[in-house]
PDB file of N, CA, C and O in Angstrom:
ATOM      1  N   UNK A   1       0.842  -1.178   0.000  1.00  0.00           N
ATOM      2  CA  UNK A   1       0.000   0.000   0.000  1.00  0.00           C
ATOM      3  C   UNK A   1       0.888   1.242   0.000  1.00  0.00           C
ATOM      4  O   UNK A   1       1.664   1.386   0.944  1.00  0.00           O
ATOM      5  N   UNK A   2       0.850   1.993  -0.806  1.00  0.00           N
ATOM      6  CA  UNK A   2       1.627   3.787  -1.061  1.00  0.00           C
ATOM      7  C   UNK A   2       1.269   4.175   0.172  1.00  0.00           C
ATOM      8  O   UNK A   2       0.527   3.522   0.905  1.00  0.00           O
ATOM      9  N   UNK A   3       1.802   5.296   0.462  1.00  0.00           N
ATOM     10  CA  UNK A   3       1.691   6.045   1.267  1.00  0.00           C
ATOM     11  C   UNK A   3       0.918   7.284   0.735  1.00  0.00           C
ATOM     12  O   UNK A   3       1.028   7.630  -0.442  1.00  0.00           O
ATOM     13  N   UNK A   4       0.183   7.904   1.569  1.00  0.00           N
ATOM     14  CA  UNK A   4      -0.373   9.521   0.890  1.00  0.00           C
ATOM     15  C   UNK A   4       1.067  10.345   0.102  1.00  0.00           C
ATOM     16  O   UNK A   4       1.057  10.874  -1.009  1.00  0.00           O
ATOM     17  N   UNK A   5       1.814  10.286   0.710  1.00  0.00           N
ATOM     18  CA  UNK A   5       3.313  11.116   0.036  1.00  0.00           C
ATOM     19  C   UNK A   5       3.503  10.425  -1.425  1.00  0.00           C
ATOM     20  O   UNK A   5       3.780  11.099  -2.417  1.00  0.00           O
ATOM     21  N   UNK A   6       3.327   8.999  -1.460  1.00  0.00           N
ATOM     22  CA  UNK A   6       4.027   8.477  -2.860  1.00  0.00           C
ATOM     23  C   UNK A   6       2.468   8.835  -3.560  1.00  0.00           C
ATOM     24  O   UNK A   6       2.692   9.212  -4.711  1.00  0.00           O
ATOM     25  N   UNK A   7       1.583   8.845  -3.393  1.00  0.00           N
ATOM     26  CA  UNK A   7       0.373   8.698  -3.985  1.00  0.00           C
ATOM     27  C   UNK A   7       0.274  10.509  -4.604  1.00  0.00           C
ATOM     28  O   UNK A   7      -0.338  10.724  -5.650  1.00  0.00           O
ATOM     29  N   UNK A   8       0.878  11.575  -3.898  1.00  0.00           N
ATOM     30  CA  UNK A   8       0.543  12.405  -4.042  1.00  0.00           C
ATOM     31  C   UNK A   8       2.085  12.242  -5.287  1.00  0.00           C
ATOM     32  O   UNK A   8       1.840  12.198  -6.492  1.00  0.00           O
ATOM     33  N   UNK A   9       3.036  12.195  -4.963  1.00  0.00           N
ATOM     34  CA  UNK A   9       4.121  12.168  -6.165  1.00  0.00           C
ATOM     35  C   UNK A   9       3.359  11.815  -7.575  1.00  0.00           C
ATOM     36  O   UNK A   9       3.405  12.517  -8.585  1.00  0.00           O
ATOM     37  N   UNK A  10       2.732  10.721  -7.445  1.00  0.00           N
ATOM     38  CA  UNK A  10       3.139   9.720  -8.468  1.00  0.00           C
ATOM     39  C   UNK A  10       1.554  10.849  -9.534  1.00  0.00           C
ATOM     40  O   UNK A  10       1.588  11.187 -10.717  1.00  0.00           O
ATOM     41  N   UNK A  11       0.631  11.067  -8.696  1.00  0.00           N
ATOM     42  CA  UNK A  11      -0.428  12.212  -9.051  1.00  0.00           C
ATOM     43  C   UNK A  11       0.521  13.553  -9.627  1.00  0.00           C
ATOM     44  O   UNK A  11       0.414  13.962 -10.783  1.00  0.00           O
ATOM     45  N   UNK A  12       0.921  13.809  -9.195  1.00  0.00           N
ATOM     46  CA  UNK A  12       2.193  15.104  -9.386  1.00  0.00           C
ATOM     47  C   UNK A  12       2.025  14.452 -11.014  1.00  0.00           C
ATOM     48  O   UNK A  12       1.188  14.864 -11.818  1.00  0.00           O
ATOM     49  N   UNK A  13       3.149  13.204 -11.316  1.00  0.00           N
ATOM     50  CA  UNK A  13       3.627  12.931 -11.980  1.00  0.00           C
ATOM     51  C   UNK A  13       2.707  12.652 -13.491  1.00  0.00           C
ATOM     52  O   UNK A  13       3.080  12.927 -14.632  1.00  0.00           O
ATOM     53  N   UNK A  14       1.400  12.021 -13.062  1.00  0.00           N
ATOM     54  CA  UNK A  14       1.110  12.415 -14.036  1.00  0.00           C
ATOM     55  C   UNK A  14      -0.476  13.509 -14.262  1.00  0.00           C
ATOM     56  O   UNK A  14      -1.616  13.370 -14.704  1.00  0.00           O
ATOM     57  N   UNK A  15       0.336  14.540 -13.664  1.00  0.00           N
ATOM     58  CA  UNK A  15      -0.301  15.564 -13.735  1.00  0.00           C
ATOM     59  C   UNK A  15      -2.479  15.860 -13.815  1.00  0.00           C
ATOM     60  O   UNK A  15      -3.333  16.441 -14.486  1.00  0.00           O
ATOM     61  N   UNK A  16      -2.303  14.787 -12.368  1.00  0.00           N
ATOM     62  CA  UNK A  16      -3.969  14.898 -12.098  1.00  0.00           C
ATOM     63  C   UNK A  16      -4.240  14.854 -10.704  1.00  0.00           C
ATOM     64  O   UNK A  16      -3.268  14.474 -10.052  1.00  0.00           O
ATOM     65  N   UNK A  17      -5.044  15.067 -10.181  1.00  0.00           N
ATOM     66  CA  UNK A  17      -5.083  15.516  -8.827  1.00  0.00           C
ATOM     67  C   UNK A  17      -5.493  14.609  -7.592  1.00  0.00           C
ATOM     68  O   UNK A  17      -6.426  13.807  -7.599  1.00  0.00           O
ATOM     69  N   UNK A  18      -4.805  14.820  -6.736  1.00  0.00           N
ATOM     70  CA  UNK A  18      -4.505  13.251  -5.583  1.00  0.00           C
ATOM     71  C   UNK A  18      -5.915  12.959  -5.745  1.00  0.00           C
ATOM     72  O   UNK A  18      -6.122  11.830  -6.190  1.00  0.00           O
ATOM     73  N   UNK A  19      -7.052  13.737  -5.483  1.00  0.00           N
ATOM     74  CA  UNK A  19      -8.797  13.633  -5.366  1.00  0.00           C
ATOM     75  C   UNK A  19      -8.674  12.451  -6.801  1.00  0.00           C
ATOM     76  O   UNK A  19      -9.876  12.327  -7.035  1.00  0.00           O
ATOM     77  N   UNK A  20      -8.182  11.834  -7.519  1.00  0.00           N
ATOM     78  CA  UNK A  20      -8.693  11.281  -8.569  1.00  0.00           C
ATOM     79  C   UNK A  20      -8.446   9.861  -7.918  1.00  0.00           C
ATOM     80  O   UNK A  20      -9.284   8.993  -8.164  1.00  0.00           O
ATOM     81  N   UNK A  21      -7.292   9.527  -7.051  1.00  0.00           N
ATOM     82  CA  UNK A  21      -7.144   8.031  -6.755  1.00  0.00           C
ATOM     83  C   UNK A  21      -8.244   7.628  -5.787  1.00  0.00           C
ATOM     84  O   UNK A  21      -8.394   6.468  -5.404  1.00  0.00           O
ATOM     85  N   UNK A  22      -8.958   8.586  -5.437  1.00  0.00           N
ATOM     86  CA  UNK A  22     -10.539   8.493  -4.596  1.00  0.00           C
ATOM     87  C   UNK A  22     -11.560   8.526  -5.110  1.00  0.00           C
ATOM     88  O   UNK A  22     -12.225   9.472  -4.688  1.00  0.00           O
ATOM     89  N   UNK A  23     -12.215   7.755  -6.086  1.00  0.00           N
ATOM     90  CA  UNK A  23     -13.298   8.118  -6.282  1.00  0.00           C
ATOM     91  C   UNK A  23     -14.577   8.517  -5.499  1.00  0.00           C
ATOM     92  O   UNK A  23     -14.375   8.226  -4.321  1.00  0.00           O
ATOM     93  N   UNK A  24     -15.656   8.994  -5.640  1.00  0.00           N
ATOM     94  CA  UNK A  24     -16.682   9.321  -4.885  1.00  0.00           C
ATOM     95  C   UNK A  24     -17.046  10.054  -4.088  1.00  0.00           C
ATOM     96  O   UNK A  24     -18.072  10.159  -3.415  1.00  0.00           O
ATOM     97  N   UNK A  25     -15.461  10.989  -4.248  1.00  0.00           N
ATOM     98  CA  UNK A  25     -14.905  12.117  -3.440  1.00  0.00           C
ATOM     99  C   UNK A  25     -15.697  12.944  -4.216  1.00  0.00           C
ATOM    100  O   UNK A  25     -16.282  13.505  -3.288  1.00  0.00           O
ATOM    101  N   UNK A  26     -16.012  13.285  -4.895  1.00  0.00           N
ATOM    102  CA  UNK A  26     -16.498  14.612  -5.899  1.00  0.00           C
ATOM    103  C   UNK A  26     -16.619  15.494  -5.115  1.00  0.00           C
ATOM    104  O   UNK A  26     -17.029  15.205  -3.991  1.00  0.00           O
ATOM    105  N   UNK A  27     -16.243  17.128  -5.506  1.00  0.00           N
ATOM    106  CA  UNK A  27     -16.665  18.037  -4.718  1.00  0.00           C
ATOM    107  C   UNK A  27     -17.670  18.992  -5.818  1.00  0.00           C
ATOM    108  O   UNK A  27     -17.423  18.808  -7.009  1.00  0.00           O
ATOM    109  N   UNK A  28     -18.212  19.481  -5.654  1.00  0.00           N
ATOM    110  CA  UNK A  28     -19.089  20.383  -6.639  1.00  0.00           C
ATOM    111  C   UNK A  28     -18.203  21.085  -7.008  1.00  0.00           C
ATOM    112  O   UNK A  28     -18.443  21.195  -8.210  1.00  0.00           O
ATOM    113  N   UNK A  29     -17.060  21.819  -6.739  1.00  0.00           N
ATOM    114  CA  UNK A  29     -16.359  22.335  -7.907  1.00  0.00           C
ATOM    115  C   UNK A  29     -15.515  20.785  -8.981  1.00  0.00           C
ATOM    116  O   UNK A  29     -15.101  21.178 -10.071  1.00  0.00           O
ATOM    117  N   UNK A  30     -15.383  19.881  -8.824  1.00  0.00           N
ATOM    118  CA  UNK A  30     -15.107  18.942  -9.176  1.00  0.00           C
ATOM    119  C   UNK A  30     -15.935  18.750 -10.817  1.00  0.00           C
ATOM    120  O   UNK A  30     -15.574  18.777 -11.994  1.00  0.00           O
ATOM    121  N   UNK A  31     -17.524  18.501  -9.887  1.00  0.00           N
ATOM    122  CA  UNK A  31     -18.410  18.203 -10.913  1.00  0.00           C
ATOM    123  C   UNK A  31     -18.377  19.333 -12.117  1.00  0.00           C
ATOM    124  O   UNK A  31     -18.092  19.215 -13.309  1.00  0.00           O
ATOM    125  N   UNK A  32     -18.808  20.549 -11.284  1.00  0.00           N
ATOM    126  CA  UNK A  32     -18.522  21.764 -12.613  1.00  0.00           C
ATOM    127  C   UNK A  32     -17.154  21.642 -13.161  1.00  0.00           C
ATOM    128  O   UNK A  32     -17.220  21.898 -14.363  1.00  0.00           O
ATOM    129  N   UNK A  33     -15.882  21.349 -12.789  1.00  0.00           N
ATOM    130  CA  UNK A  33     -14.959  21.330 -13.914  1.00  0.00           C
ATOM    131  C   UNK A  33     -15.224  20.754 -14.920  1.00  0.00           C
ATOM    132  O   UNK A  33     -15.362  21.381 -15.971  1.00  0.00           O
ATOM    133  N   UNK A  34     -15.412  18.948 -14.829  1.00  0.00           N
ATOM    134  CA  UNK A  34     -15.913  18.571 -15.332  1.00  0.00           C
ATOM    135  C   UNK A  34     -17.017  18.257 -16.563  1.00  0.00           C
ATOM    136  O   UNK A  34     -16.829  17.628 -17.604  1.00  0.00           O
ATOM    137  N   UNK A  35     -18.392  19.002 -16.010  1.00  0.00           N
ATOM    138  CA  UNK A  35     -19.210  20.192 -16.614  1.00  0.00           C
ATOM    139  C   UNK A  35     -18.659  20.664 -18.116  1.00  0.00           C
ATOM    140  O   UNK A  35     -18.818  20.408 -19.309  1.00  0.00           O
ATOM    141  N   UNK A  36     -17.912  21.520 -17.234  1.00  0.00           N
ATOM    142  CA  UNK A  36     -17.116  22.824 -18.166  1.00  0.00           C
ATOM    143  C   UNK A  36     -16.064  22.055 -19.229  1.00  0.00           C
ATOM    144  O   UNK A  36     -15.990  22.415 -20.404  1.00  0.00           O
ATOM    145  N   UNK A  37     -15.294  21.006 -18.706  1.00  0.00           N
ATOM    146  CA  UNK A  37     -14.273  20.596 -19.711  1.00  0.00           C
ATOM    147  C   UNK A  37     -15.246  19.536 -21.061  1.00  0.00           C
ATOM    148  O   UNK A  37     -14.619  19.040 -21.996  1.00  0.00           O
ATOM    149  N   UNK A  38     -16.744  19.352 -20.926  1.00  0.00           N
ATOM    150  CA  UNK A  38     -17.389  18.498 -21.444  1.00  0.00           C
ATOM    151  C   UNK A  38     -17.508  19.453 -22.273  1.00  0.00           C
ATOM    152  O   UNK A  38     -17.439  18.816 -23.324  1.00  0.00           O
ATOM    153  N   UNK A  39     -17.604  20.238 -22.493  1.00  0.00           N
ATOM    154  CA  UNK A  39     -18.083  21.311 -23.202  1.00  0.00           C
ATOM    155  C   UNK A  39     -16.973  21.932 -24.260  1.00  0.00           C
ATOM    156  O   UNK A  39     -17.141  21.980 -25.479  1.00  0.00           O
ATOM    157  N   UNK A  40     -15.980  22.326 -23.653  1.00  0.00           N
ATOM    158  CA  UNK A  40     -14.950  22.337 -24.697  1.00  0.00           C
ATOM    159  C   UNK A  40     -14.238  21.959 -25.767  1.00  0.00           C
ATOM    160  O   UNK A  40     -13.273  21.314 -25.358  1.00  0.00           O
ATOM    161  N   UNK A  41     -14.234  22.058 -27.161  1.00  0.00           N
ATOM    162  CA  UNK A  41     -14.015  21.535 -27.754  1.00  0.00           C
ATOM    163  C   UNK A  41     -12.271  20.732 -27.672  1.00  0.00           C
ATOM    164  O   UNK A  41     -11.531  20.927 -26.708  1.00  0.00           O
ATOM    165  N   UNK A  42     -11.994  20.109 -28.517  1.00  0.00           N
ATOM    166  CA  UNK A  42      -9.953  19.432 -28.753  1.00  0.00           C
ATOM    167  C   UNK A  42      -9.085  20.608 -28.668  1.00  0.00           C
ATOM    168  O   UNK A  42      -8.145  20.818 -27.901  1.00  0.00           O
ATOM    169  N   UNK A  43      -9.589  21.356 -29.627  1.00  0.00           N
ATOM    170  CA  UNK A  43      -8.787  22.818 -29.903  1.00  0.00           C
ATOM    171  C   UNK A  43      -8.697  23.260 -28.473  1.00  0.00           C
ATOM    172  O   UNK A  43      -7.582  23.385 -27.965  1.00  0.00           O
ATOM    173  N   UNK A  44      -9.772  23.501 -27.794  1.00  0.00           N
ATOM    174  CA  UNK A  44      -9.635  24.659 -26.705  1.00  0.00           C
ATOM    175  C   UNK A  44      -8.952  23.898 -25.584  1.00  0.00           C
ATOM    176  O   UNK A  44      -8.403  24.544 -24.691  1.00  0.00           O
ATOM    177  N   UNK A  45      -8.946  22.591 -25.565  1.00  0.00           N
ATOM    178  CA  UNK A  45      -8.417  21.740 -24.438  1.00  0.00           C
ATOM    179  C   UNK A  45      -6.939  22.101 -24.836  1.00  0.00           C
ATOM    180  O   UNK A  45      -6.283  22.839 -24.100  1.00  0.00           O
ATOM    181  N   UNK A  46      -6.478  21.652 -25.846  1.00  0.00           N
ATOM    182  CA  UNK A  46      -5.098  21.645 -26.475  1.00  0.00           C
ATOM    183  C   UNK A  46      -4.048  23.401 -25.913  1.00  0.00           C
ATOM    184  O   UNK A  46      -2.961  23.671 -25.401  1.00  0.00           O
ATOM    185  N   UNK A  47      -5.353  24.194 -26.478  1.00  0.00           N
ATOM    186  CA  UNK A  47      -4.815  25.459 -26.205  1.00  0.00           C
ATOM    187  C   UNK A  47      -4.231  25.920 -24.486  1.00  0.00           C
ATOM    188  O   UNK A  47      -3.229  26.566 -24.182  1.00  0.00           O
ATOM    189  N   UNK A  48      -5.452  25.211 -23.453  1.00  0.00           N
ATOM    190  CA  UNK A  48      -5.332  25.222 -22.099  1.00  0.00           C
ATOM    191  C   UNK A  48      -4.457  25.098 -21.928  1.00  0.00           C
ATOM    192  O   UNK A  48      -3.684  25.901 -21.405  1.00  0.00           O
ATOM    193  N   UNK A  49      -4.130  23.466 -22.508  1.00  0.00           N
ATOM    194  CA  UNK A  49      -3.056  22.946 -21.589  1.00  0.00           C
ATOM    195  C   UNK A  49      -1.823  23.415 -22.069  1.00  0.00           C
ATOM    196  O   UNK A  49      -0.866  23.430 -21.295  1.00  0.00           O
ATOM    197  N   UNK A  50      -1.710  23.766 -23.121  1.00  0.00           N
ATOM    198  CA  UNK A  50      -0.237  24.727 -23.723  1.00  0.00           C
ATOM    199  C   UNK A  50      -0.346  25.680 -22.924  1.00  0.00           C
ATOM    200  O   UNK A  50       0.748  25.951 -22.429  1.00  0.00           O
ATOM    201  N   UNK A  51      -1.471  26.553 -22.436  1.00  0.00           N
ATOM    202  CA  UNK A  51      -1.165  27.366 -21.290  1.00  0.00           C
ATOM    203  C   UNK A  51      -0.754  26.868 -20.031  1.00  0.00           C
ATOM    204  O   UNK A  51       0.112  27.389 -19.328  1.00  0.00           O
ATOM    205  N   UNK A  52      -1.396  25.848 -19.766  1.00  0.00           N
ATOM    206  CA  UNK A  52      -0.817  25.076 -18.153  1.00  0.00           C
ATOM    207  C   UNK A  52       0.584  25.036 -18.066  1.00  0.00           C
ATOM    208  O   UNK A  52       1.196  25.585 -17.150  1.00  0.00           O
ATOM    209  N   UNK A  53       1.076  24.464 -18.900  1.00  0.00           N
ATOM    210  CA  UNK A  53       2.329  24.140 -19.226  1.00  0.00           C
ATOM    211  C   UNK A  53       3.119  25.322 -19.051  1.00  0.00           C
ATOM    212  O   UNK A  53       4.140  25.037 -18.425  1.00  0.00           O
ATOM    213  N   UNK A  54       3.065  26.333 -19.303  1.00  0.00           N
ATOM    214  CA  UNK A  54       3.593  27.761 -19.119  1.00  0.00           C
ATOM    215  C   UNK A  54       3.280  28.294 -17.503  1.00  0.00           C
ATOM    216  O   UNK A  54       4.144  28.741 -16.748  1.00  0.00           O
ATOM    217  N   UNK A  55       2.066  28.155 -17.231  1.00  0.00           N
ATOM    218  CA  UNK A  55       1.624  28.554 -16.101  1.00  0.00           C
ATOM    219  C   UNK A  55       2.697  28.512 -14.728  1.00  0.00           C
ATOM    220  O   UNK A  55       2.960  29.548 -14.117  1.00  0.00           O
ATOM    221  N   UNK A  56       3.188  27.369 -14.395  1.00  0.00           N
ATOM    222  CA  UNK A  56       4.075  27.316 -13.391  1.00  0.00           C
ATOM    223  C   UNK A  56       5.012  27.995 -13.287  1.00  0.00           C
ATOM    224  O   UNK A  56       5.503  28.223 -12.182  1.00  0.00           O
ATOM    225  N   UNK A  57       5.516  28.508 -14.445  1.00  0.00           N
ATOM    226  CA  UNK A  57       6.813  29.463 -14.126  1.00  0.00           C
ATOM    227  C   UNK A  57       6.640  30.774 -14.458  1.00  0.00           C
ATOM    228  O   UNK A  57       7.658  31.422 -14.700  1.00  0.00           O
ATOM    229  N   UNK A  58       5.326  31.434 -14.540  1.00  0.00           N
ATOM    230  CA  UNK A  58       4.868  32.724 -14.789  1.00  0.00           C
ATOM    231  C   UNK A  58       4.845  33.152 -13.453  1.00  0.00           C
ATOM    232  O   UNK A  58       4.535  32.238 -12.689  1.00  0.00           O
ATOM    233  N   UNK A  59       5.176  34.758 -12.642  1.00  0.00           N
ATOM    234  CA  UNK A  59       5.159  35.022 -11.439  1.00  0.00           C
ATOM    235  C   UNK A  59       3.272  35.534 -11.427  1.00  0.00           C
ATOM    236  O   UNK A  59       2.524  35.389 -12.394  1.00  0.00           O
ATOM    237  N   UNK A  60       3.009  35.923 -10.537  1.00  0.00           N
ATOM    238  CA  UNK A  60       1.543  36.182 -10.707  1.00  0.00           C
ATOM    239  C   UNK A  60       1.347  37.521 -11.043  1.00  0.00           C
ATOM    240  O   UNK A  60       0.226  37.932 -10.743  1.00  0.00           O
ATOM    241  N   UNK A  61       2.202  38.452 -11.652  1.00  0.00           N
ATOM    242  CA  UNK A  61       1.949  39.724 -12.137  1.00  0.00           C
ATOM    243  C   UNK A  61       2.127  39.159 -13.732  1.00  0.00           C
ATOM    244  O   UNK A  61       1.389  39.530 -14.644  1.00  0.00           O
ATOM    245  N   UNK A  62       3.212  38.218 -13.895  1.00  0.00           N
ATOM    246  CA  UNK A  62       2.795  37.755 -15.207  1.00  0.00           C
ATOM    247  C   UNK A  62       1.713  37.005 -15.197  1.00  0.00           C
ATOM    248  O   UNK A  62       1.222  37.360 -16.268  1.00  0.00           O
ATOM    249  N   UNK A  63       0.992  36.232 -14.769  1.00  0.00           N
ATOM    250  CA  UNK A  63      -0.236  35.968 -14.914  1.00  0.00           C
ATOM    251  C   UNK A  63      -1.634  36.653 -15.293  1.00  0.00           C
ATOM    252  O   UNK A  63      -2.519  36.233 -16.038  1.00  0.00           O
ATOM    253  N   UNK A  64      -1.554  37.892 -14.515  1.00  0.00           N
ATOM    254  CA  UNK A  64      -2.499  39.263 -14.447  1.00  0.00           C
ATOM    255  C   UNK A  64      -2.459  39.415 -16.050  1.00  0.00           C
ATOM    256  O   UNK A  64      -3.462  39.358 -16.761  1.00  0.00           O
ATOM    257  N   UNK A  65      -0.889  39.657 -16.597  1.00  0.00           N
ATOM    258  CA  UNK A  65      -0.529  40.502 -17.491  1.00  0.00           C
ATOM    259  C   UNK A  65      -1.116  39.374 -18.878  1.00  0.00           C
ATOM    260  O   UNK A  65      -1.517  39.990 -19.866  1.00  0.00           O
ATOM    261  N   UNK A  66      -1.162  38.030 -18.953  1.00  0.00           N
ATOM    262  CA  UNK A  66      -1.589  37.302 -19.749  1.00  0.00           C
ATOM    263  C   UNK A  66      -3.054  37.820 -19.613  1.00  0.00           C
ATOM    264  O   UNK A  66      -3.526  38.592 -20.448  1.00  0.00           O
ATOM    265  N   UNK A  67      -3.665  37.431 -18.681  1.00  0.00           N
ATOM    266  CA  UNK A  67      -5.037  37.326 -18.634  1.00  0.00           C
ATOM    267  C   UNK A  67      -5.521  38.923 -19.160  1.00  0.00           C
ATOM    268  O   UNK A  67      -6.543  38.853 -19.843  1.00  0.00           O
ATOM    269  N   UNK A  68      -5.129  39.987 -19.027  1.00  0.00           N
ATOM    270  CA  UNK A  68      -5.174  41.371 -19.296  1.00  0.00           C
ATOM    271  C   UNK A  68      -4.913  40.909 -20.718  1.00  0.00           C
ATOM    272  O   UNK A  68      -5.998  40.610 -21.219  1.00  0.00           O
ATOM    273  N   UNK A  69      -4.174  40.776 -21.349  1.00  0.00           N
ATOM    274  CA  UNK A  69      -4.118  40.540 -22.652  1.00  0.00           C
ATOM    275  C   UNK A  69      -4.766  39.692 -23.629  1.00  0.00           C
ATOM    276  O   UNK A  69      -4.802  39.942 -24.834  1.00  0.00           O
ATOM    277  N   UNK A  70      -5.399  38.435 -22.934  1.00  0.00           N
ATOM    278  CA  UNK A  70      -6.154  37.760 -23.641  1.00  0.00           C
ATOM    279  C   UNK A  70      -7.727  38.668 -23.687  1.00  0.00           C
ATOM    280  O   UNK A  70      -8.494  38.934 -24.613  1.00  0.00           O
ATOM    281  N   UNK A  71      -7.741  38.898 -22.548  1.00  0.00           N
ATOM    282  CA  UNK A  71      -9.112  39.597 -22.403  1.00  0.00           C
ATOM    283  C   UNK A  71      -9.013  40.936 -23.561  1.00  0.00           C
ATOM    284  O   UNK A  71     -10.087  41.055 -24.152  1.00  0.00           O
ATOM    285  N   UNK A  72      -8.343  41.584 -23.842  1.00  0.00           N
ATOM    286  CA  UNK A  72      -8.188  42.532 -24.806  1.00  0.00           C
ATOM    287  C   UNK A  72      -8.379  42.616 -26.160  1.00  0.00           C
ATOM    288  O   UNK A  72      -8.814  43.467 -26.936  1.00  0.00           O
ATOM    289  N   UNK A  73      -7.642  40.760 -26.288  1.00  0.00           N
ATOM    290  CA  UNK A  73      -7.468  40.141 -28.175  1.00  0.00           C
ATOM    291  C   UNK A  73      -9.042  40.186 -28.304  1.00  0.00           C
ATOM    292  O   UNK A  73      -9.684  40.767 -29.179  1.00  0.00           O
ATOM    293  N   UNK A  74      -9.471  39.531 -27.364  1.00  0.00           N
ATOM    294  CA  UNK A  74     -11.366  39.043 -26.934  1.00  0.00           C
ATOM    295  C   UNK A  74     -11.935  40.294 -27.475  1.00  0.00           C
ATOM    296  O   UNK A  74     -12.760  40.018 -28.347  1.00  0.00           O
ATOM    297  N   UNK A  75     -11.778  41.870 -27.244  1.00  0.00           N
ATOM    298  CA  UNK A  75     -12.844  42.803 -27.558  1.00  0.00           C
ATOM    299  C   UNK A  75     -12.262  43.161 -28.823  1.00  0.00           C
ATOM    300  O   UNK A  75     -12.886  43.960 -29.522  1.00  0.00           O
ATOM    301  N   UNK A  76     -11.253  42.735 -29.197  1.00  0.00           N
ATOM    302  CA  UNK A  76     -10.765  43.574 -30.481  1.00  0.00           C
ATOM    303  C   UNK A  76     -11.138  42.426 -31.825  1.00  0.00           C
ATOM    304  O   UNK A  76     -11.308  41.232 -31.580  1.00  0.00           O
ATOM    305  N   UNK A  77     -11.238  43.023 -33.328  1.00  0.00           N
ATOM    306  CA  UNK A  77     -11.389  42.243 -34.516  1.00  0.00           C
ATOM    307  C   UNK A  77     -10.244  41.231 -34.149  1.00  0.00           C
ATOM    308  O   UNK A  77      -9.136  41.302 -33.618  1.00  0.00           O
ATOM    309  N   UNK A  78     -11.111  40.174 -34.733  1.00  0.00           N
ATOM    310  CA  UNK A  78      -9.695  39.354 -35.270  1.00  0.00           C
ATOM    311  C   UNK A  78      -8.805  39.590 -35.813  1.00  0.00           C
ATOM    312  O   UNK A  78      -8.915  40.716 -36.299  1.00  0.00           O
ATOM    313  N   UNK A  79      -7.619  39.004 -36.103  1.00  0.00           N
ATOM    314  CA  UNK A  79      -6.258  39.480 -36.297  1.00  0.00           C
ATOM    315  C   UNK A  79      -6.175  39.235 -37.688  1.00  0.00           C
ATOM    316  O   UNK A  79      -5.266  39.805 -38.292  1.00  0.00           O
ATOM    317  N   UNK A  80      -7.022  38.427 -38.373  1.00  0.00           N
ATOM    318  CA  UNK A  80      -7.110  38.673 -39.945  1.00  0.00           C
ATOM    319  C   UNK A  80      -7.839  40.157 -40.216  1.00  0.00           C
ATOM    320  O   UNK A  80      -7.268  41.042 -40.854  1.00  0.00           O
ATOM    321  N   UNK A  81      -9.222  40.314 -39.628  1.00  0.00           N
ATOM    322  CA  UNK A  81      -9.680  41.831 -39.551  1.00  0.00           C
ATOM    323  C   UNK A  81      -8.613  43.060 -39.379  1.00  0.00           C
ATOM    324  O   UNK A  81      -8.709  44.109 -40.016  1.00  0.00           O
ATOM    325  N   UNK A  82      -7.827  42.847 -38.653  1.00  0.00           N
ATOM    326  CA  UNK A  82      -6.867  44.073 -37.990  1.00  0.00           C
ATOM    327  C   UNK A  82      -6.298  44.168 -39.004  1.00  0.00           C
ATOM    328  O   UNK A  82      -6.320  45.286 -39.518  1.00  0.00           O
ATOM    329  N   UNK A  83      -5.703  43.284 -39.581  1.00  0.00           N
ATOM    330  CA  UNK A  83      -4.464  43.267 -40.219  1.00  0.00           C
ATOM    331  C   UNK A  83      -4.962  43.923 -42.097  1.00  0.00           C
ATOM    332  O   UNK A  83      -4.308  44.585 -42.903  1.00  0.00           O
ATOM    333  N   UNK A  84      -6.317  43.364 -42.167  1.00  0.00           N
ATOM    334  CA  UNK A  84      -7.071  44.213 -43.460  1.00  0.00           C
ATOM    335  C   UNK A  84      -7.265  46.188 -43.020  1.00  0.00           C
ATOM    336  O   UNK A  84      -7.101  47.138 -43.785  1.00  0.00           O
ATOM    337  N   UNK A  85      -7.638  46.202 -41.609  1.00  0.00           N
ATOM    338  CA  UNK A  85      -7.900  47.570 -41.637  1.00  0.00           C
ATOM    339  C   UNK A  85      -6.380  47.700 -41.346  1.00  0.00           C
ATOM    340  O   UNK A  85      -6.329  48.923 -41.477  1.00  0.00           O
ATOM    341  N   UNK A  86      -5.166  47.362 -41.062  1.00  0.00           N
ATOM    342  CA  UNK A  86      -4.114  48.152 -40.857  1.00  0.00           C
ATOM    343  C   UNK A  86      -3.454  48.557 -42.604  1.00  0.00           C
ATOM    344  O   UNK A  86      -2.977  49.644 -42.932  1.00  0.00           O
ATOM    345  N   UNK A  87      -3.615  47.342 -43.492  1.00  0.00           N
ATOM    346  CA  UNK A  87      -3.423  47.406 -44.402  1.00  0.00           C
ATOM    347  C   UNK A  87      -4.000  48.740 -45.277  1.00  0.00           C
ATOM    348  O   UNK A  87      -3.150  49.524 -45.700  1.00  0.00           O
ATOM    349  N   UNK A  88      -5.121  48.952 -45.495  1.00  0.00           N
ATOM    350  CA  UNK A  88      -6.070  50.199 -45.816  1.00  0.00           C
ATOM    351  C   UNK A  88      -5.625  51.484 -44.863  1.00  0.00           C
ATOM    352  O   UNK A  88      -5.212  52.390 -45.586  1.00  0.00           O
ATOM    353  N   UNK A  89      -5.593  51.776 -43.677  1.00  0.00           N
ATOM    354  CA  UNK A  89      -4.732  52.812 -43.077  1.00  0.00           C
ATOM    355  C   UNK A  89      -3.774  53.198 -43.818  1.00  0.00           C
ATOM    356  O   UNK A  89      -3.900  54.183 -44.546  1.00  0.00           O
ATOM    357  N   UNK A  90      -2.488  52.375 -43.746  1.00  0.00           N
ATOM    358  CA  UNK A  90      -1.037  52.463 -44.245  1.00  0.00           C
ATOM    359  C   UNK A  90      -1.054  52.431 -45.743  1.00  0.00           C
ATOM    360  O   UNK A  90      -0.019  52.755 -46.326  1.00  0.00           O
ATOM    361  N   UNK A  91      -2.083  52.086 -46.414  1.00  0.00           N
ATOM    362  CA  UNK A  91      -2.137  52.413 -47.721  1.00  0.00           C
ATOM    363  C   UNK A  91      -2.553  53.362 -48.254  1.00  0.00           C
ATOM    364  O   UNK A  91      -2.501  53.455 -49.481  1.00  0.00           O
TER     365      UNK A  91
END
């Protein structure tokens, strides 16, 4: 039998959370992740986790500063749009 310490490593390791070697544990934020990740398409999962992956070594003012910036791309044209009206400007 592991110990909680190796159980929590070996979770570390492959990157899912000690709550998973328990089933029946569910917590309601559990279920809504869940929820929420049902919903997401391949693309947007893919995209997350290329962010996760970054996430750990961002300090939390770089974090702010991502999230400030994604939220920004969000109100503005798309970047094919931009790039037609920058084109027409400069022309």
């Amino acid at each position: 039998m592991p110990s909680l310490e190796t159980l929590a490593k070996i979770a570390e390791a492959m990157e899912i959370s000690l709550a998973d070697f328990f089933p029946g544990l569910d917590t309601p934020q559990d279920r809504e992740t869940r929820r929420i990740m049902g919903e997401l398409s391949p693309d947007e999962i893919r995209f997350l986790a290329e962010i996760r992956r970054y996430s750990n070594i961002l300090s939390e003012d770089d974090k702010k500063l991502v999230l400030a910036m994604i939220r920004k791309m969000a109100e503005t044209p798309s970047s094919k749009t931009s790039a037609v009206v920058h084109r027409r400007v400069v022309d």
